[in-house]
C-alpha positions as CSV (number, residue, x, y, z in Angstrom):
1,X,2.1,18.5,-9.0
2,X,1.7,14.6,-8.9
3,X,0.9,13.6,-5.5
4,X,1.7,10.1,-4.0
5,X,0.8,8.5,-1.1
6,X,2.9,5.7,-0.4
7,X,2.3,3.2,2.5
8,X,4.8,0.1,3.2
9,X,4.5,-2.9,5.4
10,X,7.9,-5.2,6.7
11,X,7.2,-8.5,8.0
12,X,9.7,-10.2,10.0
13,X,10.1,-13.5,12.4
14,X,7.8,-14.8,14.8
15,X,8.0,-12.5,17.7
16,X,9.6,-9.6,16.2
17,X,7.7,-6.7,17.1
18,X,5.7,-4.5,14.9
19,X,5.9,-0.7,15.2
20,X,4.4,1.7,13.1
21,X,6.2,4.9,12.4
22,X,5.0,7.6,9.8
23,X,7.7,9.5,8.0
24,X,8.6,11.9,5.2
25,X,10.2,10.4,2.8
26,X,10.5,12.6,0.0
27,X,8.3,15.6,-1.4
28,X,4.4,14.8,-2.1
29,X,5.0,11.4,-0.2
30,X,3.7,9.6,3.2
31,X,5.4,7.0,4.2
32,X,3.6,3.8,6.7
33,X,6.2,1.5,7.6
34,X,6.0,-1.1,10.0
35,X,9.8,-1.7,11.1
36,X,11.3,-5.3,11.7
37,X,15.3,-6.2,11.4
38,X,15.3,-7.5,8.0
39,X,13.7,-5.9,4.9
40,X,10.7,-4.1,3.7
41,X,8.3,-6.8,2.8
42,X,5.6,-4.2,0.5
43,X,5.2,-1.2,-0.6
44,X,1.7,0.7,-2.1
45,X,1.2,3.6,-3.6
46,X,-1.6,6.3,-5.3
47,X,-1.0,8.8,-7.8
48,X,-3.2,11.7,-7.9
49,X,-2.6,12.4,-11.4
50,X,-4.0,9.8,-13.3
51,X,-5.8,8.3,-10.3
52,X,-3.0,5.0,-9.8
53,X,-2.5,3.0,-7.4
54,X,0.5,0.6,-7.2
55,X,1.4,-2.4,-5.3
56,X,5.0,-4.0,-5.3
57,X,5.5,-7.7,-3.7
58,X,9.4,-7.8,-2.2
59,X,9.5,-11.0,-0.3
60,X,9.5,-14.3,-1.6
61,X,7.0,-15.8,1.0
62,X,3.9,-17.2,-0.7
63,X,1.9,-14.3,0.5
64,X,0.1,-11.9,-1.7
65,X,0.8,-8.1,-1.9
66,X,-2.0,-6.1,-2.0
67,X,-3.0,-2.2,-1.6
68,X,-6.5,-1.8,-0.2
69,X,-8.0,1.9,-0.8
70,X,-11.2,3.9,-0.4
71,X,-12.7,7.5,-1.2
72,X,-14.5,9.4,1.0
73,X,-17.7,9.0,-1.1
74,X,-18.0,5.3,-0.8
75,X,-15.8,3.3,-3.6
76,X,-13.6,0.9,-2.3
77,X,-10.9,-1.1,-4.2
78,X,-7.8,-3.4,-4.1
79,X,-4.8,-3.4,-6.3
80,X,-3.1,-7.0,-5.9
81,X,0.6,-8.0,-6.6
82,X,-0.1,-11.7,-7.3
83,X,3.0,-11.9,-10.1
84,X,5.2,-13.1,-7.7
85,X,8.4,-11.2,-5.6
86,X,10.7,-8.7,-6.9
87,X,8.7,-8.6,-10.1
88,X,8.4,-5.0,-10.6
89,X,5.1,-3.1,-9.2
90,X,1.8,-3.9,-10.5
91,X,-0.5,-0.6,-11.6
92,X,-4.3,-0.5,-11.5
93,X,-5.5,2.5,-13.2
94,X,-9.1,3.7,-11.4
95,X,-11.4,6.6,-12.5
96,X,-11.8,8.4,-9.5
97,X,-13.9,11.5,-8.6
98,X,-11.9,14.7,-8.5
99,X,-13.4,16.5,-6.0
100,X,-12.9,13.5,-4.0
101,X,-10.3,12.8,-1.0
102,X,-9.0,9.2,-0.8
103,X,-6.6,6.7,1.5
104,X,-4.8,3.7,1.3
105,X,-3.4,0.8,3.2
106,X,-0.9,-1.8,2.4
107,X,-1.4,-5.6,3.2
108,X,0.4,-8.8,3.2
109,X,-2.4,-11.4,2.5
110,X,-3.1,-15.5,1.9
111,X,-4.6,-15.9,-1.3
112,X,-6.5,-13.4,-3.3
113,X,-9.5,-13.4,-0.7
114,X,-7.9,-15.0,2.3
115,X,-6.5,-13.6,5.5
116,X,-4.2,-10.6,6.3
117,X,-1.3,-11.6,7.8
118,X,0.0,-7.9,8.1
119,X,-1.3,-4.4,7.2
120,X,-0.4,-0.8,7.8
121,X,-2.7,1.7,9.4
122,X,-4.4,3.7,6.9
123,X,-3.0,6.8,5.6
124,X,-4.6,10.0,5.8
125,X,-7.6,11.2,3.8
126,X,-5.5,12.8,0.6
127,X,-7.3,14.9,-2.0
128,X,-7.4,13.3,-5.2
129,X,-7.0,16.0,-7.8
């Protein structure tokens, strides 16, 4: 069974307030969704089967897109949208260990290296195989 974990962050206005609701969304999926008015801002994901992550940019904003994730053995990693909005998900294929667990969190960044501007809590620990 493939197993996703999917975490998305919504940015709105200056003083619109952030509130972070997990949901269901489908089978095999966690949603992390920070709720504003307008539109969902970014979405990441992991993939159990084949061990990738995805990161999709929907906001034309100058900001960077970027899923952060790390296992419970120590790696840590970042899969970055930098293509530009609405230009289809980026996936980074890792190698991770199987008898591994593994969580994610979805940010809205400056730059490659700069500062967050918004990020979900992180998921729970998932297995990975």
């Amino acid at each position: 069974m493939k197993l996703r974990i999917v975490a998305a962050a919504v940015a709105g206005v200056l003083g619109a307030s952030l509130i972070a609701t997990p949901s269901y969304a489908d089978s095999g999926c966690m949603n992390l969704i920070f709720h504003t008015p307008t539109r969902t801002e970014a979405r990441g994901c992991f993939y159990s089967y084949g061990d990738h992550f995805t990161i999709g940019d929907y906001r034309a904003d100058g900001y960077r897109a970027v899923v952060e994730w790390e296992t419970d053995y120590g790696r840590t990693g970042e899969c970055h949208d930098a293509n530009g909005a609405d230009n289809g998900d980026v996936d980074c294929n890792e190698n991770l260990a199987e008898t591994g667990s593994v969580r994610i969190r979805t940010v809205i960044r400056d730059g490659s290296d700069g500062w967050n501007r918004y990020l979900t809590n992180w998921s729970p620990w998932m297995k990975i195989s």
